[in-house]
C-alpha positions as CSV (number, residue, x, y, z in Angstrom):
1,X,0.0,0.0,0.0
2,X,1.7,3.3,-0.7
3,X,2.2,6.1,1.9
4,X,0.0,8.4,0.8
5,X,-3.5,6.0,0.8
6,X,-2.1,4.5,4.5
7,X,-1.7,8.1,5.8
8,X,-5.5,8.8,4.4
9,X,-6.8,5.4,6.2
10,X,-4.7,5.7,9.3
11,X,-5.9,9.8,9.7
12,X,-9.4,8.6,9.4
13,X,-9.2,5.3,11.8
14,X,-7.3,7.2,14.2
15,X,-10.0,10.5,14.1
16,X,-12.9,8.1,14.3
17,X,-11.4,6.2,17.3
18,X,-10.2,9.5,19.3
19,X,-14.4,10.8,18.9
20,X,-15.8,7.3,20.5
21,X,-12.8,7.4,22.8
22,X,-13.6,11.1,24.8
23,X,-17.8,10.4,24.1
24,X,-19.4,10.4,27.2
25,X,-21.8,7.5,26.0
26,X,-18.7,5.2,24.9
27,X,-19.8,1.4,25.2
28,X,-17.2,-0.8,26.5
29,X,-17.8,-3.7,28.3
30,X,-16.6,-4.2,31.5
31,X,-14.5,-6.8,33.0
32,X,-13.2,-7.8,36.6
33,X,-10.3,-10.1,37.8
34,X,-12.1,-13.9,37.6
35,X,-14.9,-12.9,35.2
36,X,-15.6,-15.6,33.2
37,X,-18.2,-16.6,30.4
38,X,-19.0,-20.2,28.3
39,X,-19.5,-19.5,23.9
40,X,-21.1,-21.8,22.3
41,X,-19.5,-22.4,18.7
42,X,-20.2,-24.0,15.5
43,X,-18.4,-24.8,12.9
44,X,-19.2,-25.4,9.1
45,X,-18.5,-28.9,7.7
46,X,-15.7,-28.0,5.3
47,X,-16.0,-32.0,3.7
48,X,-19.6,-31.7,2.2
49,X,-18.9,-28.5,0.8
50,X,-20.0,-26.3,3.4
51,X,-24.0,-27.9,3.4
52,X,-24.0,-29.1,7.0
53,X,-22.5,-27.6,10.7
54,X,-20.0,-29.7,12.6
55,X,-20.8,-30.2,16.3
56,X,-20.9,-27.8,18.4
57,X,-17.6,-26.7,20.8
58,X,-17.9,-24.6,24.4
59,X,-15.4,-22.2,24.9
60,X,-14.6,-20.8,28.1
61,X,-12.9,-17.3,28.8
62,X,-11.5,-16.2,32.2
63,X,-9.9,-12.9,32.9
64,X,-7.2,-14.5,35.0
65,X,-4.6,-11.8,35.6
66,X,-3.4,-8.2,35.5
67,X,-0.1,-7.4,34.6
68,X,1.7,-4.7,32.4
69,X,3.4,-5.3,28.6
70,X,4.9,-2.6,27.1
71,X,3.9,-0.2,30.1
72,X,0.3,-0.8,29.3
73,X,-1.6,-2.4,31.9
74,X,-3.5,-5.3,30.7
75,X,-6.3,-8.2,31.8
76,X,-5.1,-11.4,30.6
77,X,-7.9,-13.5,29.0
78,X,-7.3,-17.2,29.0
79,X,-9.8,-19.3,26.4
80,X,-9.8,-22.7,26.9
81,X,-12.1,-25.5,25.4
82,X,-14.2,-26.4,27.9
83,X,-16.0,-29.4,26.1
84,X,-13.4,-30.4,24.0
85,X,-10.4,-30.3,26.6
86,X,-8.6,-33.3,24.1
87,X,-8.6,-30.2,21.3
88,X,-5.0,-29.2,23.1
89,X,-5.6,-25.9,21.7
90,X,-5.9,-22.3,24.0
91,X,-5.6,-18.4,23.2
92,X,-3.9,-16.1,25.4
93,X,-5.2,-12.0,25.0
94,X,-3.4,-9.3,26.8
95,X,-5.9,-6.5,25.9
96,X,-5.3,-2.6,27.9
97,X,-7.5,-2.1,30.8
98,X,-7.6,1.2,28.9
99,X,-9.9,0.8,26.2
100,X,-9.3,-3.2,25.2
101,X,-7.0,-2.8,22.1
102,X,-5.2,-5.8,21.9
103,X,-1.2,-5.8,23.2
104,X,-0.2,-9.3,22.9
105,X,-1.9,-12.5,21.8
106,X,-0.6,-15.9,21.9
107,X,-2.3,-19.0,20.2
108,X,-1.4,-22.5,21.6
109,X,-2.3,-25.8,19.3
110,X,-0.9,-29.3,18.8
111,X,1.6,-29.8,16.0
112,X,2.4,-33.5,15.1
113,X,1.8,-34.5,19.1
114,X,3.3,-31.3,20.6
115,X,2.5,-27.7,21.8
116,X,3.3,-25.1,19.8
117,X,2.2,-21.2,20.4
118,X,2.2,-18.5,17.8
119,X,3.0,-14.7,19.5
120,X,1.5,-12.2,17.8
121,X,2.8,-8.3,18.8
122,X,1.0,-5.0,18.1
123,X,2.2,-2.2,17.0
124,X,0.5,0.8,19.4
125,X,0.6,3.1,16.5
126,X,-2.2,1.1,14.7
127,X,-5.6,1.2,16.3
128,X,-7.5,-2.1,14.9
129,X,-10.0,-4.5,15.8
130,X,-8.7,-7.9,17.1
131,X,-9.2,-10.8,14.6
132,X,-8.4,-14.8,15.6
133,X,-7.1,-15.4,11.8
134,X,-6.2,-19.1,11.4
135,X,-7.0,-20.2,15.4
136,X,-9.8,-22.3,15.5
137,X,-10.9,-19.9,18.5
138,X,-13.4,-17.1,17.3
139,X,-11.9,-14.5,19.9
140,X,-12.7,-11.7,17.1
141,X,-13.1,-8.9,18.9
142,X,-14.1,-4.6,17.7
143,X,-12.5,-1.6,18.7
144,X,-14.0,0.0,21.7
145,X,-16.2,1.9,22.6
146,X,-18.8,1.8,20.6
147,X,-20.8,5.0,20.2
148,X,-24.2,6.0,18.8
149,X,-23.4,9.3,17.5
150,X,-19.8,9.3,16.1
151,X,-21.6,10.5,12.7
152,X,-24.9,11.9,14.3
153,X,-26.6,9.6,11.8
154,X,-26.8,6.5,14.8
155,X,-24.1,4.4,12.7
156,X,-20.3,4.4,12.0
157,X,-17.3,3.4,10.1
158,X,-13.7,3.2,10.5
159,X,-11.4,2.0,7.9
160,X,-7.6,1.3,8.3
161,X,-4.6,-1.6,8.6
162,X,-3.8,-4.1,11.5
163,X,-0.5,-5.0,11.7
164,X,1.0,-7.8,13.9
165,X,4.3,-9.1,14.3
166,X,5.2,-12.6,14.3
167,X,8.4,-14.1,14.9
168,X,9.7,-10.3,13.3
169,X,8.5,-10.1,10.8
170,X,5.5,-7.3,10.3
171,X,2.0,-8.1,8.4
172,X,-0.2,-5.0,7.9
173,X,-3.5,-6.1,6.3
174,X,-6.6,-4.0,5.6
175,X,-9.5,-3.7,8.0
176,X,-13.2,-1.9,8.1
177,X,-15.6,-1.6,10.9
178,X,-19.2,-0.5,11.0
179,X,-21.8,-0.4,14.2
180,X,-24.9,0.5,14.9
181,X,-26.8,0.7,17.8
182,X,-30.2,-1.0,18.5
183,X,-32.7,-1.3,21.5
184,X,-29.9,-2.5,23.8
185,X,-26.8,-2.3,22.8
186,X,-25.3,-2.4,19.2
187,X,-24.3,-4.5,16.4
188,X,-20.9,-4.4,14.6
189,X,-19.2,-5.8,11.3
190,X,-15.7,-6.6,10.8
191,X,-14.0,-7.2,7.5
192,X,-10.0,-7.9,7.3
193,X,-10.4,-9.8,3.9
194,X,-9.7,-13.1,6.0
195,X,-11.0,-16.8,5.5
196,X,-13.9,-16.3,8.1
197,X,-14.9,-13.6,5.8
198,X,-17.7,-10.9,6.8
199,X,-17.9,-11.3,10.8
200,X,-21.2,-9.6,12.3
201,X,-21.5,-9.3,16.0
202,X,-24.2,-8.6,18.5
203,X,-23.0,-6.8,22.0
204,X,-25.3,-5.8,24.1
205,X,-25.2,-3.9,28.4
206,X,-24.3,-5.7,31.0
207,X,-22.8,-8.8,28.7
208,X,-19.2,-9.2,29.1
209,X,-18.7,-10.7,25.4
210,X,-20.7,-11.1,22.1
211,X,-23.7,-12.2,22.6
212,X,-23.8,-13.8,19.3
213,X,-21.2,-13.7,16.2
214,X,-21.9,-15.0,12.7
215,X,-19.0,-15.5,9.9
216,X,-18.6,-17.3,6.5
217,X,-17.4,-20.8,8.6
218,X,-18.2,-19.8,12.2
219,X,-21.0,-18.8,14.6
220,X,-21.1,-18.7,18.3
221,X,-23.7,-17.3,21.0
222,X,-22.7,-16.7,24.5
223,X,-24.5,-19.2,26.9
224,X,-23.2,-18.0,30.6
């Protein structure tokens, strides 16, 4: 991408994000150290050519430390699966206490009979939503907060690039959000041009994830 079209992006990302930032009606929601909350997901059946749902996997996510990267202070969210604990496979996030941007975020999963974990890095100049890429987990996650009147027409965009740095080397990709509000709470679309394709979410008060998410090859509702 040259300079000139990521300066444009970033500017507007970054303008966008500092308005829902300062609003005074900002939705974020809220954690506290031992939260934790079950997903139910599904998964699309991949050999019959996407026509039927593969069983159904729980989930669970605990906020199960505080503790400081880069001088950000941070909750630690562990996701393990709860019904499939013989799936060997768990997500680390290190989001800031600040406003939930992602910091750090390290995917665990077997690899010809042993553990193996992925670090991803990001960079604190970029303001992006969080997306699981190739982990099986759909810890997919929007910028926060969320507000109603960012455009004064009850909806809003941001458009921009993620980057993440693994083993260090940089990947910047592409990335739009949109939201909305409705009767309680609001509902938000991702787009990062990845596998799971289109990923809409429902968030609503009081609930301390997604209530319900809906890809391409995924969807999930939150069940405690």
């Amino acid at each position: 991408m040259g300079s000139k079209k990521f300066l444009i992006l970033f500017s507007l990302f970054a303008i966008l994000f500092s308005c829902t930032l300062f609003a005074d009606d900002g939705f974020m929601p809220k954690w506290k150290l031992g939260d934790s909350w079950v997903i139910e997901a599904k998964y699309i059946n991949l050999k019959d050519q996407g026509t039927t749902w593969l069983p159904p996997i729980r989930w669970r996510f605990e906020v199960k430390a505080q503790k400081a990267f880069n001088n950000e202070p941070c909750w630690v969210l562990h996701i393990t699966p709860e019904s499939r604990p013989d799936l060997k496979v768990q997500s680390i996030l290190c989001l800031s206490q600040k406003d939930l941007r992602p910091i750090r975020v390290v995917d665990i999963f077997p690899l010809r009979g042993e553990a193996k974990s992925k670090t991803k890095n990001f960079e604190g100049a970029r303001i992006s939503p969080l997306f699981s890429d190739d982990s099986m987990i759909p810890y997919d996650f929007p910028m926060f907060p969320l507000n109603a009147a960012v455009e004064g027409v009850g909806s809003a965009v941001v458009a921009g690039e993620k980057a993440s740095k693994v083993d260090e080397i940089t990947f910047v990709e592409d990335v739009t959000q949109n939201w909305a509000p409705t009767t309680d709470g609001f509902k938000v679309v991702l787009q990062d041009g990845g596998g799971k394709g289109q990923i809409t979410q429902t968030w609503k008060e009081g609930s301390p994830w997604a209530t319900e998410m809906k890809s391409y090859s995924v969807v999930y509702t939150l069940v405690k």
